[in-house]
Wavefront OBJ file of the C-alpha trace (Angstrom):
o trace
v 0.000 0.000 0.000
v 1.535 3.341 -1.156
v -0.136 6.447 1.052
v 2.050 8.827 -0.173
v -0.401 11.718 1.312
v 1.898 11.045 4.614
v 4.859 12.824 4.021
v 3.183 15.861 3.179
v 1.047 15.777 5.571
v 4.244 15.763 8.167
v 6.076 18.548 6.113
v 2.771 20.593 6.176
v 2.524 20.446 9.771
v 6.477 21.417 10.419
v 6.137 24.346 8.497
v 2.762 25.316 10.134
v 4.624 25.061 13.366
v 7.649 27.436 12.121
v 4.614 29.716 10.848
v 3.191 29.827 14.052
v 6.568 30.940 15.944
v 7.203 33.430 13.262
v 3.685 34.895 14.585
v 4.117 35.178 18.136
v 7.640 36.515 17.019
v 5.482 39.445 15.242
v 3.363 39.821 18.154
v 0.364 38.386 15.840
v -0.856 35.349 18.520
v -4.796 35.209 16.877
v -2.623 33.738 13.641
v -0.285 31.875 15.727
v -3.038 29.994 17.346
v -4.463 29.639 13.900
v -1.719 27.776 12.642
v -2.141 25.631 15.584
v -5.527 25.120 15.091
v -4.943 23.872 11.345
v -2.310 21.215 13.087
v -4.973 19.872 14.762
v -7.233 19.830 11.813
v -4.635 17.147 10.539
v -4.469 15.277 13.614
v -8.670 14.932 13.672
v -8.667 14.561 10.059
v -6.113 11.067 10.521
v -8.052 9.976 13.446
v -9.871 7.279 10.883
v -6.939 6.126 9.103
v -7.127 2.280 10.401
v -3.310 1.718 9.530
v -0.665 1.552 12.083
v 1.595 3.241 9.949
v -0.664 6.093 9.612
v -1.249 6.491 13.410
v 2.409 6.917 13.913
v 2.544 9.483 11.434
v -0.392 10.983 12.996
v 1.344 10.714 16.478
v 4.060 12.712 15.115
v 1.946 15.429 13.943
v 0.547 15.606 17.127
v 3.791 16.380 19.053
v 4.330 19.139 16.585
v 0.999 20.576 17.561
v 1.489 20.167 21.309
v 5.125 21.587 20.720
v 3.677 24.555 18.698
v 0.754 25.197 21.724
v 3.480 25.247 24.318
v 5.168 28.258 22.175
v 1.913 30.116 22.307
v 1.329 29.495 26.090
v 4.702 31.546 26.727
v 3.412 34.370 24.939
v 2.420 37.274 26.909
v -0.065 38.324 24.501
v -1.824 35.450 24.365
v -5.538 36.491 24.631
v -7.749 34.179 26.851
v -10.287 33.584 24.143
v -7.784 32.592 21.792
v -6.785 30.288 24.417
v -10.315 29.019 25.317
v -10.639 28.041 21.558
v -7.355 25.913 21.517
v -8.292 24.360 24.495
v -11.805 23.115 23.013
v -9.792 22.463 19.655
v -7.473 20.143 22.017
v -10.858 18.390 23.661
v -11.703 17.415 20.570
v -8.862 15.014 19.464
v -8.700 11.555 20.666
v -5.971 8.527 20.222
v -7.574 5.670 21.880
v -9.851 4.957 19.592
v -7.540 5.514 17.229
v -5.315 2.810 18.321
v -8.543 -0.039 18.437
v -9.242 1.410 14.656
v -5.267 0.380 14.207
v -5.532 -2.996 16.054
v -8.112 -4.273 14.427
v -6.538 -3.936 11.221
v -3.206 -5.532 12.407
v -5.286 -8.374 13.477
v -7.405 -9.162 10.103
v -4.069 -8.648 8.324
v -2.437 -11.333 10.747
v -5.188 -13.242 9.934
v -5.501 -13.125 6.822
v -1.461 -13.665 5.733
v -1.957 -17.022 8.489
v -5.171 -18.034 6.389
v -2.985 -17.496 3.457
v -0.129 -19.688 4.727
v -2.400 -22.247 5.757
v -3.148 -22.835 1.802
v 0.088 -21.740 0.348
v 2.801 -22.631 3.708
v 5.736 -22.756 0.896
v 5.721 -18.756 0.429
v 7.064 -18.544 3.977
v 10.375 -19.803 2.491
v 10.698 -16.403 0.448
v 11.799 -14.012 4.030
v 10.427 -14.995 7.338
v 12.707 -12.148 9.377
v 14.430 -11.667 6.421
v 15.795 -14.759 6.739
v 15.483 -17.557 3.872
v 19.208 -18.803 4.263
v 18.070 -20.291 7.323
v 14.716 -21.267 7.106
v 14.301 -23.302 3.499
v 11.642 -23.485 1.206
v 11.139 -27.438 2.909
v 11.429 -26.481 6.426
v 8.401 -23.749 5.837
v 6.432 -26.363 4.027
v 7.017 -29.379 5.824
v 7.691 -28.848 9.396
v 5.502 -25.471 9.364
v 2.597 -26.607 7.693
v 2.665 -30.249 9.707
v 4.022 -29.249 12.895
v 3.741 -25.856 13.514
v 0.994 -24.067 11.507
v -2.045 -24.444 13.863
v -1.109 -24.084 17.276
v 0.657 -20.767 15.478
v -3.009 -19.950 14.812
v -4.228 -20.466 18.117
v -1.095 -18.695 19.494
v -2.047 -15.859 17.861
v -5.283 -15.657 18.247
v -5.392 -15.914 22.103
v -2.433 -12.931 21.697
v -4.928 -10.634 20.122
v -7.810 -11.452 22.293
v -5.754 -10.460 25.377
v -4.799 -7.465 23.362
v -8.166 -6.374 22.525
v -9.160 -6.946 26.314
v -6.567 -4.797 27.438
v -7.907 -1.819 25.337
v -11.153 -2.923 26.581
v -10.152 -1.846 29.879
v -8.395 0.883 28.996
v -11.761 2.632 27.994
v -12.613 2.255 31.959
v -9.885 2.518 33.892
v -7.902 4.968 31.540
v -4.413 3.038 32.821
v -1.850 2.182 31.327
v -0.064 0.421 34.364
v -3.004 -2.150 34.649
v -3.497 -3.044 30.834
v -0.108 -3.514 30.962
v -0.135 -5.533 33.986
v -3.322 -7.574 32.559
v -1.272 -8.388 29.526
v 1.796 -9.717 31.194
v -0.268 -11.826 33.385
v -2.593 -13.534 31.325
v 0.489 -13.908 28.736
v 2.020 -15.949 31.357
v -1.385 -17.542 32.746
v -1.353 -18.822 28.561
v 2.384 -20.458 28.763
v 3.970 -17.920 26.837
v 5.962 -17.181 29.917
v 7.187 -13.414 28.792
v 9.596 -11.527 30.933
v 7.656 -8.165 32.316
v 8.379 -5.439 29.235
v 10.411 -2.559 30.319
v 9.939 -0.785 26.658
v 6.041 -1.742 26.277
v 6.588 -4.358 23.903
v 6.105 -8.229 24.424
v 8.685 -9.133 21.793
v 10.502 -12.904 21.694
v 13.798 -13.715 21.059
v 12.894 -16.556 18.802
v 15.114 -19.248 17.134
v 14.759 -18.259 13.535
v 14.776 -21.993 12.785
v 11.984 -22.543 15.558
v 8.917 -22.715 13.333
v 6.828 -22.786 16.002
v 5.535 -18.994 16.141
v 6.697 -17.659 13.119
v 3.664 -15.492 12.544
v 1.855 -15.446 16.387
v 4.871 -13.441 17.503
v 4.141 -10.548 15.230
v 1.093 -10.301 17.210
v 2.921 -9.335 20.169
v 4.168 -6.322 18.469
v 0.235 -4.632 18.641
v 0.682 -4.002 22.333
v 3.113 -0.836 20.940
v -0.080 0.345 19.471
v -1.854 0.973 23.344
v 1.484 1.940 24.350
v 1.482 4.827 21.949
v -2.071 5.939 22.510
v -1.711 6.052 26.036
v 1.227 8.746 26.248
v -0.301 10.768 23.871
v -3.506 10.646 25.335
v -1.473 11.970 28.700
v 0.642 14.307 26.672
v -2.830 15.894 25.273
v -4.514 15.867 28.861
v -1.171 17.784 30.145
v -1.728 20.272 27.046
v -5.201 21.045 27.857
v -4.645 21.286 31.601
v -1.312 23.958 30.690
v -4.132 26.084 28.530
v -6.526 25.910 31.558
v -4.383 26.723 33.749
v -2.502 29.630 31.784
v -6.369 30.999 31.069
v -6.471 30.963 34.930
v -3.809 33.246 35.288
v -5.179 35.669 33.076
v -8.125 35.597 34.897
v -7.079 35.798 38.348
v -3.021 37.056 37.930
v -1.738 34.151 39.726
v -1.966 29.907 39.597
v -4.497 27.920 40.862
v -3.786 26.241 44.009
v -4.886 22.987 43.033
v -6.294 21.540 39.885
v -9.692 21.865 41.594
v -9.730 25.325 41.306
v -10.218 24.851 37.303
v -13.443 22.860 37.523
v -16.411 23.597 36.170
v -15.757 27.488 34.841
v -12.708 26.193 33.006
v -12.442 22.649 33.036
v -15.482 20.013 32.882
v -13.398 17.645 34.946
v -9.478 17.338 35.667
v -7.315 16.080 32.778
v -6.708 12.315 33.726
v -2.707 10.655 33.759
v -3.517 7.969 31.768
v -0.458 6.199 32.396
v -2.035 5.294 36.012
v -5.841 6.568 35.599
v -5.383 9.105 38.231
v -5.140 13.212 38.021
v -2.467 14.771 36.377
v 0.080 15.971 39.075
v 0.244 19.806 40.001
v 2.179 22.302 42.094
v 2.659 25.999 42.294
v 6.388 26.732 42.805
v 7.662 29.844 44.937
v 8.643 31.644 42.113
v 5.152 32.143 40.563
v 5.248 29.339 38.098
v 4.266 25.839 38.278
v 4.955 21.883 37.975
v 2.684 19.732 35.923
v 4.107 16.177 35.238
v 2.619 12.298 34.645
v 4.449 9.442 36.777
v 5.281 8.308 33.166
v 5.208 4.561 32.082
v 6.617 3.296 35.009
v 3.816 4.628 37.668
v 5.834 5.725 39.881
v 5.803 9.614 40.716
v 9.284 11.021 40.966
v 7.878 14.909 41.428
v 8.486 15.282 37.234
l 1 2 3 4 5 6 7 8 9 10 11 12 13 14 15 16 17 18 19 20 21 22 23 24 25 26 27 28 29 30 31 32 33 34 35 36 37 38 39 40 41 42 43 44 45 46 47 48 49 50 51 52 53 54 55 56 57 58 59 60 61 62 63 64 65 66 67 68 69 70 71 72 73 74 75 76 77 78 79 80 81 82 83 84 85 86 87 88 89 90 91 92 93 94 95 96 97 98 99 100 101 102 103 104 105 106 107 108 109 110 111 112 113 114 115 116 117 118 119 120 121 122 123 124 125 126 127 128 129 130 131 132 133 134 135 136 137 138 139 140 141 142 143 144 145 146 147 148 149 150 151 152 153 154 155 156 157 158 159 160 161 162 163 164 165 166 167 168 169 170 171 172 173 174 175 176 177 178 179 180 181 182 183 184 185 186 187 188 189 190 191 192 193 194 195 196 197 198 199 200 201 202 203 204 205 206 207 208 209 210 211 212 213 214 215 216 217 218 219 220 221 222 223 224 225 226 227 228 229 230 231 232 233 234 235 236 237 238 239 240 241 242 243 244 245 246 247 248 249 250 251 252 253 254 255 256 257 258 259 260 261 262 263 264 265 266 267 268 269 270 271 272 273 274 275 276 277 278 279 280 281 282 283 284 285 286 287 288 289 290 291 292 293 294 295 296 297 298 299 300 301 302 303 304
């Protein structure tokens, strides 16, 4: 599949960032904060692209936006309605859904190229892992097909049930610590015995001539795809909660005490840390400004 809209896509969005600096360097923050809004007219626009590829690409975009809406937040001209609108621009883009769109096209793909080795194991021969020196045309169509090929099925479809449970849950519990904990366990509960991930990927080191799981262990590679959607859906919760807070200080000429403070005039509810399913983390320094941080992927809070 050529998507060759990608690319510019990306290089649109860079130079709508640079566009946007140029602004607040010209004192002009109403077009700075439209550059940002057309950003995240890109990153809404992507939100249905079912590919993983094109959620990465997407993901991308998206830290150029949040980049570009930190440069406006350290504007001092910055108007509070322009701010307000960014803010509702920001509510309005989503990447867990996103991610389930992506999943469940990485799992009728692995389903249909196992489907398609079931009938046809000899094309496995032509660069499993890149790799046809060491796994021959016979060993694909022999000891695969007779040996291998259906408890490689099953392997791979209990892997994506477990992965679609875990995004299950993450509609609920908005937590990235227990889908990844629910994954790891029920991995093991299934035999795979997989050591706890300390990147967010399930990954095997497998024996290249281990037919076994040649295709179930690509499945283990879709867990990346709630890894990814989680941060960003953090990163976007700590964007909007900066723009409340910054709309705040117009208002009132200092910080909020407490995240509190924002809710209901500014904020609906408090932006969530998706990376445990609790509230963001927040402090007012001495010095007038303040500290807003996630725990981060490992859940632990080390004050930012």
């Amino acid at each position: 599949i050529r998507l060759q809209y990608h690319a510019p896509l990306a290089h649109s969005a860079r130079w709508l960032s640079v566009a946007a600096v140029y602004d607040l360097h010209e004192r002009k923050t109403t077009e700075a904060c439209a550059n940002a809004h057309t950003i995240l007219a890109i990153i809404k626009g992507q939100a249905e692209e079912p590919l993983e590829i094109s959620q990465q690409i997407r993901d991308a975009i998206a830290s150029i936006g949040a980049q570009t809406t930190w440069e406006i937040l350290q504007d001092p001209n910055v108007s509070e309605s322009d701010l307000a609108s960014l803010q509702l621009d920001w509510e309005h883009v989503e990447f867990i859904d996103a991610a389930k769109r992506a999943f469940l096209a990485e799992r009728v793909t692995g389903l249909q190229s196992m489907e398609h080795y079931l009938q046809s194991p000899s094309d496995l021969w032509r660069g499993v892992n890149g790799n046809d020196e060491e796994i021959s045309r016979r060993l694909c169509k022999v000891q695969w097909q007779w040996f291998g090929a259906y408890t490689d099925e099953k392997r791979m479809m209990q892997t994506y049930q477990v992965l679609a449970d875990a995004m299950r849950m993450t509609e609920t519990n908005h937590s990235f610590q227990s889908a990844q904990i629910f994954v790891h366990t029920n991995f093991n509960r299934l035999g795979f015995e997989m050591p706890f991930p300390q990147e967010g990927t399930f990954r095997m080191d497998i024996d290249p001539t281990d037919v076994r799981w040649l295709l179930s262990e690509n499945a283990f590679d879709s867990f990346r795809l709630l890894k990814r959607a989680m941060v960003f859906e953090t990163a976007r919760n700590m964007t909007i909660a900066a723009i409340a807070l910054k709309r705040y200080q117009l208002q009132h000429q200092q910080f909020p005490p407490t995240l509190d403070s924002l809710t209901p005039a500014i904020l609906k509810t408090i932006p969530l840390d998706y990376m445990n399913g609790q509230a963001l983390h927040y402090q007012t320094n001495s010095d007038g400004t303040f500290l807003l941080y996630s725990v981060g992927e490992n859940g632990v809070d080390e004050i930012g």
